[in-house]
Each structure stands twice: as structure tokens, then as C-alpha cells.
Phi, psi and omega in degrees: 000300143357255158352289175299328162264050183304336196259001188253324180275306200286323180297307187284335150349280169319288200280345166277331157277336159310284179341286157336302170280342181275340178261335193085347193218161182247173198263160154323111173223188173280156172296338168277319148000285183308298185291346165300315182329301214296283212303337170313276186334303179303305174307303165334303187317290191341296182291300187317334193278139221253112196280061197321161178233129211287125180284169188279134174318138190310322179281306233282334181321326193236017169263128184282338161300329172266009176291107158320313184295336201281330186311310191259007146321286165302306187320287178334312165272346190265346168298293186295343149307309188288297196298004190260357164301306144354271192301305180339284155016280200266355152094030254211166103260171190304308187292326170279338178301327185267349151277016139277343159310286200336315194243048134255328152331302169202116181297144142082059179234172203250151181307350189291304217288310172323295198304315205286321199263030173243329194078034186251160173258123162351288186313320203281330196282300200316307166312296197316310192275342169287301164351265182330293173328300193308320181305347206044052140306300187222169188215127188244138198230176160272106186293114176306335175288292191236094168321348170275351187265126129263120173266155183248113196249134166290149180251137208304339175324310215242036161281329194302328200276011182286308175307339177283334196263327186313308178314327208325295204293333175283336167265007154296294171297349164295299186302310197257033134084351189265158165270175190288346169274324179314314204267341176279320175314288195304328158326300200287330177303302190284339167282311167310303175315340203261326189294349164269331168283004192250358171288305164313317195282324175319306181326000000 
């Protein structure tokens, strides 16, 4: 009977326990009463307790198949096996391919602005972008407002090299087997996870 009326049980309970704490004394109930009571009280405990999170086992802590990091590590270099067949094409490497994604997205941005959404440092970026430069990819200027600013422009060369470039995401998505909704999800997963290790690391 309990089991079939739960929600019937649990109200009235509920309200026998109000009672209960506003007189200070409790009322005449039953003996099936009472046992509803523990269990309301027991279900009550339950939800109130703070749910620990099961730690890993001690072997599994030092197995390199459970290293998350090594996972996305590897995923990373088995990325640069497919795309470098591509890029090759295109006279390209990975870092500069993805600074012409950027400035076929929006042309004519400053080396800072390149470096934050790449996560690259002025050093690192500045060789990348003379490459290019060298390529006639791009043309790097002097921000007319503010001369500490350089900016970076596609050169007709290298707006060109976008149509050449098109195929590029559909055989990136042929190769990792996912459908197109799968693979964005998983994009988002992986940009939160990197949004939560660049917070720790601030912390």
C-alpha cells in the first residue's frame, strides 16, 4: 500500500513532520504511520547527503588508456596525418592553414587579435605570419591609428586560395566517421573542457 501511494504517504508524512517540529510533541499515529515516517526521514537523509564522486582505482589512475589527456593528445596527431595530405596541396602547414581560416572569416585583424584566438604568442605567431607573407598569402601593415598595432590583409592570392581550400571540412568529417551533428557536439565538449583547464590554470 506504501509503494502504491508514495506521494500520498510522503504528503502526509510531510505534514506530520511540520507538526511535529511546530508543538514540540508528536501526535497519536500507527505503527504503519511510524514506518512510513523512517522512510519519508530515510529518503529525506539520502537526498540531503552530499553525493561523493567514486575516485579512480589505483591501477586504473596509471593506465595510459585512461589519461584523457593522452587521448586528446593522440586524437591531435592522428588530425595532422589526414590534414597534411591536404594542406600539402596547398603549399600550407596546420598553423598557417588555420591563420587563413581566420582572415577568410573576417580580413584585415591585428597580429594580437590572430594570437588570442589561435593561443599563440607574438613570438610564436610573428615567423608564421612572415612565411605567409613571404608566400603572398598575406600583407602585413602598420595600424595607421596606432603604429604598435600591425595589422594583417589577405592578398588577392591568398582570398583566392579559400575556393581551393573548400573541400577541406567535408574530408575532415569523412575521415572521423561522425555525423555532423556528433562532431559539433563533441567540438563543444572539447571547448568547455579546454575552458575549464585555462580557469585552473588562472586560479
Amino acid at each position: 500500500m506504501l509503494m502504491g501511494h508514495s506521494s500520498a504517504v510522503d504528503i502526509y508524512i510531510s505534514r506530520d513532520l511540520i507538526v511535529h517540529d511546530l508543538n514540540g510533541k508528536s501526535t497519536d499515529v500507527s505503527a504503519c504511520d511510524k514506518i512510513a515516517r523512517d522512510i519519508y526521514h530515510d529518503r529525506l537523509m539520502r537526498f540531503a547527503m552530499p553525493r561523493l564522486k567514486r575516485a579512480p582505482k589505483p591501477d586504473d589512475a596509471w593506465r595510459l588508456g585512461e589519461f584523457l589527456c593522452f587521448a586528446v593528445y593522440s586524437a591531435s596527431h592522428a588530425f595532422n596525418r589526414v590534414y597534411k595530405p591536404l594542406l600539402d596541396e596547398l603549399g600550407l602547414t596546420y598553423p598557417q592553414y588555420l591563420v587563413m581560416v581566420l582572415l577568410w572569416e573576417q580580413d584585415d585583424q591585428t597580429v594580437g587579435s590572430l594570437g588570442e584566438k589561435l593561443f599563440l604568442e607574438s613570438s610564436t605567431l610573428t615567423p608564421l605570419l612572415k612565411r605567409l607573407e613571404a608566400l603572398g598569402q598575406v600583407k602585413r601593415t602598420r595600424d595607421r591609428v596606432d603604429e604598435r598595432q600591425v595589422r594583417v590583409r589577405l592578398t588577392d592570392k591568398g582570398r583566392a586560395m579559400r575556393e581551393k581550400a573548400r573541400e577541406i571540412p567535408d574530408c575532415i568529417l569523412e575521415a572521423s566517421g561522425l555525423e555532423i551533428d556528433e562532431l559539433r557536439r563533441l567540438q563543444s565538449e572539447l571547448v568547455a573542457l579546454r575552458t575549464a583547464l585555462e580557469r585552473y590554470h588562472r586560479d
